[in-house]
SEDONU-542745 format. One record per residue (C-alpha): residue number from 1; x, y, z. Coordinates in Angstrom, 2 decimals. Example, Ala and Ser with C-alpha at 12.3 -4.5 7.8 and 13.67 -1.06 7.14 Angstrom:
<atom><resi>1</resi><u>12.30</u><v>-4.50</v><w>7.80</w></atom>
<atom><resi>2</resi><u>13.67</u><v>-1.06</v><w>7.14</w></atom>
***
This chain:
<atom><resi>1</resi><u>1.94</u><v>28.74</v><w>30.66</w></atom>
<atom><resi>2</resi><u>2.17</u><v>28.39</v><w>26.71</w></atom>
<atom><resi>3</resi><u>-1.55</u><v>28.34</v><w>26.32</w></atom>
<atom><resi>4</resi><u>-1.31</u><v>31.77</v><w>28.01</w></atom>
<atom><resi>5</resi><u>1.63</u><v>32.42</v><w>25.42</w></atom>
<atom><resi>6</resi><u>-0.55</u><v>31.02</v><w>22.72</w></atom>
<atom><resi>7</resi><u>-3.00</u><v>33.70</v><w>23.55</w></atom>
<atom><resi>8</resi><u>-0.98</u><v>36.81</v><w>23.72</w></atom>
<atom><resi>9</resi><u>0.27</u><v>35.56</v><w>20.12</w></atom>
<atom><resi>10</resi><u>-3.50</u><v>35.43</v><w>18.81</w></atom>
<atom><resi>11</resi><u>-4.01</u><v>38.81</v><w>20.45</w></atom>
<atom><resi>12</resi><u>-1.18</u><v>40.85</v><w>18.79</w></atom>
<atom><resi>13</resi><u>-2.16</u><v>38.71</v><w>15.04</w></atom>
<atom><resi>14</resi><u>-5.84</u><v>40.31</v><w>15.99</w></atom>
<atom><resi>15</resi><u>-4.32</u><v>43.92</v><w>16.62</w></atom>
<atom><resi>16</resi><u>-2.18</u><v>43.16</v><w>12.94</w></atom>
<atom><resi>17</resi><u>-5.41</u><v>42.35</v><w>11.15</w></atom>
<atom><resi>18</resi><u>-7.23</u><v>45.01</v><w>12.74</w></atom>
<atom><resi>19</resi><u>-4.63</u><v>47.58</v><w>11.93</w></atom>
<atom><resi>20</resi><u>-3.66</u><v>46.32</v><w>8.77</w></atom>
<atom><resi>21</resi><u>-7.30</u><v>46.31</v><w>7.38</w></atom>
<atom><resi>22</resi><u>-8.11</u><v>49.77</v><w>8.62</w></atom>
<atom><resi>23</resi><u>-4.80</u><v>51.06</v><w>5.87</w></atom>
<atom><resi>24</resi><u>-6.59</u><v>48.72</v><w>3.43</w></atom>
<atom><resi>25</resi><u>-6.25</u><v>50.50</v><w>-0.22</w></atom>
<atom><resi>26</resi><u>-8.17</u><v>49.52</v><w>-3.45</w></atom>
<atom><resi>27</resi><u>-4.66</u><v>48.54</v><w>-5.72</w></atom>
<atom><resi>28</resi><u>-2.46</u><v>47.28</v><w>-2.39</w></atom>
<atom><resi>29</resi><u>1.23</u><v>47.03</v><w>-2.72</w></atom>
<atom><resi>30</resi><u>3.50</u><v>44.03</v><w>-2.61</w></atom>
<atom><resi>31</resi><u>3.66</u><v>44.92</v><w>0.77</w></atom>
<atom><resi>32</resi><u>0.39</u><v>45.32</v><w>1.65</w></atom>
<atom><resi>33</resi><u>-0.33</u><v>42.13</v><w>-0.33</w></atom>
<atom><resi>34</resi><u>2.07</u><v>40.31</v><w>1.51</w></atom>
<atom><resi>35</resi><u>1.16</u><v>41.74</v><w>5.04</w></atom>
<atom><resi>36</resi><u>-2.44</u><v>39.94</v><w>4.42</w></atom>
<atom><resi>37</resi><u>-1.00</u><v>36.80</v><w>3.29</w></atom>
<atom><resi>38</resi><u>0.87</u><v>37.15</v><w>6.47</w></atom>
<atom><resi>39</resi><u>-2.43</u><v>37.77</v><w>8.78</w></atom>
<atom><resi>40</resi><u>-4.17</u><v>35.14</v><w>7.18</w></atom>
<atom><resi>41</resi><u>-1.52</u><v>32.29</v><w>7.80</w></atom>
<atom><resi>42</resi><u>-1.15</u><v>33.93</v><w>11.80</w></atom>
<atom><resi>43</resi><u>-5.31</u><v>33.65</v><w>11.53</w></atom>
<atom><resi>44</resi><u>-5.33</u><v>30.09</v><w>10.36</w></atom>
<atom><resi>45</resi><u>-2.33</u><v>29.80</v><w>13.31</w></atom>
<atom><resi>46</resi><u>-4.54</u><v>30.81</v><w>15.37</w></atom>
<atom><resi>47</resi><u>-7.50</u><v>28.62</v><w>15.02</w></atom>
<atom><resi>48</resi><u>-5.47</u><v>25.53</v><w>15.48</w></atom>
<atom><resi>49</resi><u>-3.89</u><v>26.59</v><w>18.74</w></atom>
<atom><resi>50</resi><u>-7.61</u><v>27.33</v><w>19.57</w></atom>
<atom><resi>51</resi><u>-8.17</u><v>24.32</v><w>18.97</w></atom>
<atom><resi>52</resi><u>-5.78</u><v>22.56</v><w>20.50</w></atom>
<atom><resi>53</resi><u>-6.49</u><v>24.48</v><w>23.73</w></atom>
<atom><resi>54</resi><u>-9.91</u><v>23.13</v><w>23.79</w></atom>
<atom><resi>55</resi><u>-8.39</u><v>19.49</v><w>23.41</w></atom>
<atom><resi>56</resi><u>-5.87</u><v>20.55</v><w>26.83</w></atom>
<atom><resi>57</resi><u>-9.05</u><v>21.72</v><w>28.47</w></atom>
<atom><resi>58</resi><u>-11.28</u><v>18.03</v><w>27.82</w></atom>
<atom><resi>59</resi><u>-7.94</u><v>16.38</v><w>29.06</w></atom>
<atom><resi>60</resi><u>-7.77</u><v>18.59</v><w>32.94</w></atom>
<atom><resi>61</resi><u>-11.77</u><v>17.70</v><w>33.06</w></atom>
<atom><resi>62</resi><u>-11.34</u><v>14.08</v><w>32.13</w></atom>
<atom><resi>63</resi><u>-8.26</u><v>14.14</v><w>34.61</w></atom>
<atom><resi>64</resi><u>-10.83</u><v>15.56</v><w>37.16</w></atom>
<atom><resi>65</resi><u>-13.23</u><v>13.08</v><w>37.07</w></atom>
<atom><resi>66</resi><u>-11.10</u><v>10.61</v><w>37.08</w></atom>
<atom><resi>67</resi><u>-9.80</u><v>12.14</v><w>40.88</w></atom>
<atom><resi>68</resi><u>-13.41</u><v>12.55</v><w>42.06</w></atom>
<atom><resi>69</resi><u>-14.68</u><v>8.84</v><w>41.34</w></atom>
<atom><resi>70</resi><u>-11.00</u><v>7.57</v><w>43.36</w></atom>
<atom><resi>71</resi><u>-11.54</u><v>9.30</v><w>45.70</w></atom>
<atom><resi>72</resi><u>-15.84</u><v>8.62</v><w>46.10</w></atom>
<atom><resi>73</resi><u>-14.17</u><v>4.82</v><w>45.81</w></atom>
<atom><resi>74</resi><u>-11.65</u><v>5.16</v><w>48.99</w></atom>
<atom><resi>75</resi><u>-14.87</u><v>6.93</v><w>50.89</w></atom>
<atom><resi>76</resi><u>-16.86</u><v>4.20</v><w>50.57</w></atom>
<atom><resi>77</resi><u>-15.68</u><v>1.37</v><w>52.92</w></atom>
<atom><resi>78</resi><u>-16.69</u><v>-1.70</v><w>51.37</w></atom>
<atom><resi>79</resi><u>-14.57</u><v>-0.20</v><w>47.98</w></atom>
<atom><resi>80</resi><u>-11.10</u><v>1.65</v><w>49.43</w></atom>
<atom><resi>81</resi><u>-9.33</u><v>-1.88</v><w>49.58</w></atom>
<atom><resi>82</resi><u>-10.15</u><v>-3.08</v><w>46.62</w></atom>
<atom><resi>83</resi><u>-8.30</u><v>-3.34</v><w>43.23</w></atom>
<atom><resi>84</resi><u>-10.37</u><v>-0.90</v><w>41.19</w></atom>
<atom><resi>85</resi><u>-8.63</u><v>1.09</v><w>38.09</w></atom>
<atom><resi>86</resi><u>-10.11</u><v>4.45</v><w>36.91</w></atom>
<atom><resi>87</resi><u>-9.41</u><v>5.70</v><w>33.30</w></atom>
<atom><resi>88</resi><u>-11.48</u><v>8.59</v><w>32.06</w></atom>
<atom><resi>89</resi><u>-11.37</u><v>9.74</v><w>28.06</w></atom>
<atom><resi>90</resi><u>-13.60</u><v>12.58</v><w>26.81</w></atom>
<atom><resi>91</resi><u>-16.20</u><v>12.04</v><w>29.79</w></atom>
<atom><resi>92</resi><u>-16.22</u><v>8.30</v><w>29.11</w></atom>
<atom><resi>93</resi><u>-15.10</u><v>6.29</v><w>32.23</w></atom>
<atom><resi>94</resi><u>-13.90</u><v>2.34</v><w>32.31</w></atom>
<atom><resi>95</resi><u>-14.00</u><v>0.92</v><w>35.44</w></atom>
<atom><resi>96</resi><u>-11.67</u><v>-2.23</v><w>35.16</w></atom>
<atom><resi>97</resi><u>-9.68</u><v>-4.40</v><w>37.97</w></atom>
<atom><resi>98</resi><u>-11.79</u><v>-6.71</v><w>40.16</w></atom>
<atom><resi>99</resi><u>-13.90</u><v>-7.03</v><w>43.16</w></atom>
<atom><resi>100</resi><u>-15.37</u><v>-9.41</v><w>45.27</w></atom>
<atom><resi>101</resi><u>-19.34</u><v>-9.02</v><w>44.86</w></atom>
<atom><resi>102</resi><u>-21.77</u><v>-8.32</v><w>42.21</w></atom>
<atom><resi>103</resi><u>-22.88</u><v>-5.39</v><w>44.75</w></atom>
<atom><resi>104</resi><u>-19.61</u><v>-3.82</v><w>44.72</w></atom>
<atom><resi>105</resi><u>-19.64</u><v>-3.46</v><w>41.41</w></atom>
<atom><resi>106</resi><u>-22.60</u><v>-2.33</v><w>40.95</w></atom>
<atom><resi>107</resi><u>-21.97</u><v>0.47</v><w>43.95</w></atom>
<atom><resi>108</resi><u>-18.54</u><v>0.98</v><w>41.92</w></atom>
<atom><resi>109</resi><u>-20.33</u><v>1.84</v><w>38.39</w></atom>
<atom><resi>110</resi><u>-23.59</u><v>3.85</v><w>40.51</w></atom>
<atom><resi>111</resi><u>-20.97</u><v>5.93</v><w>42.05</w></atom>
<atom><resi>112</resi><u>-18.84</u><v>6.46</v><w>38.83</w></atom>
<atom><resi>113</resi><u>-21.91</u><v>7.64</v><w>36.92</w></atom>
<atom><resi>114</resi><u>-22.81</u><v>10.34</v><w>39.76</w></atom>
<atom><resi>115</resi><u>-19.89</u><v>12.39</v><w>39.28</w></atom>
<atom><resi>116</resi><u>-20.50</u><v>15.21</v><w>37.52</w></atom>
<atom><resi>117</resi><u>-19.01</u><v>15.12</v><w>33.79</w></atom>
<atom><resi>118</resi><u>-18.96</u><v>11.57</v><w>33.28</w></atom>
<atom><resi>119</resi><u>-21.17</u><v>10.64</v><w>30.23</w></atom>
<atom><resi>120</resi><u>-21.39</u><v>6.96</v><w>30.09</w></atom>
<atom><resi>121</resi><u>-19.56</u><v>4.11</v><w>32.37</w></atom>
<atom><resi>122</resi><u>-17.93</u><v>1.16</v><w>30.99</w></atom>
<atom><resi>123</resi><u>-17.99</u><v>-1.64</v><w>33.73</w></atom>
<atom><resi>124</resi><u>-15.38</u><v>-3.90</v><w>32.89</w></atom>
<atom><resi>125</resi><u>-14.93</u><v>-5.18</v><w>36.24</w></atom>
<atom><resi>126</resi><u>-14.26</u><v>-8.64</v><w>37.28</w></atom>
<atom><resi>127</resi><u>-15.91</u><v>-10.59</v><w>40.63</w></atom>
<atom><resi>128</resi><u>-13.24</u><v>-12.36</v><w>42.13</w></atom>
<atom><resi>129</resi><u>-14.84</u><v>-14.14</v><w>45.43</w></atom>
<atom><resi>130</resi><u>-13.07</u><v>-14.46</v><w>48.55</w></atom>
<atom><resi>131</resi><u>-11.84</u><v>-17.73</v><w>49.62</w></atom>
***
């Protein structure tokens, strides 16, 4: 909801630039002066809530990938029981926690690296064998 607020707030500083450059004069008054300083500080506003939109957007798709790899994990039967932790940051996944075969840890960071979005997968797992 307040990056849809954030939006609305860019829109109406657009309209004010818009309409505020169409009255634009040659010798502008104190309060035309001011009215630009004004649009240029809601313009500069603006960016940075741009921006920090974009950085809200890389944390749902990192938050997505994350989901998709837990849940490829608890379809694949040798992998549901086991002790594997998922942590995804700006498409790079770590895999970390343990398991009980070179194999399925292998399978883990295969299947991790499938999903769509991931960039690169850091295997940090550990083979704990079954006594």
């Amino acid at each position: 909801m307040k990056v849809a607020e954030r939006f609305k707030i860019i829109g109406v500083s657009m309209l004010l630039v818009a309409g505020l450059a169409a009255c634009e004069k040659q010798n502008p008054g104190p309060a035309e002066s001011a009215g630009k300083n004004i649009d240029r500080t809601m313009d500069q506003a603006g960016q940075k809530i741009g921006n920090a939109a974009d950085k809200a957007g890389v944390a749902i798709d990192d938050t997505e990938i994350t989901a998709k790899i837990k849940a490829a994990f608890m379809a694949e039967s040798g992998l549901k029981t086991l002790q594997i932790s998922v942590d995804t940051v700006k498409g790079v996944v770590t895999l970390s926690g343990s398991v009980d075969t070179q194999q399925h840890s292998d399978t883990a960071k295969a299947m991790a690296s499938a999903v769509s979005g991931v960039n690169s997968v850091k295997n940090e797992l550990v083979i704990i064998s079954k006594k």
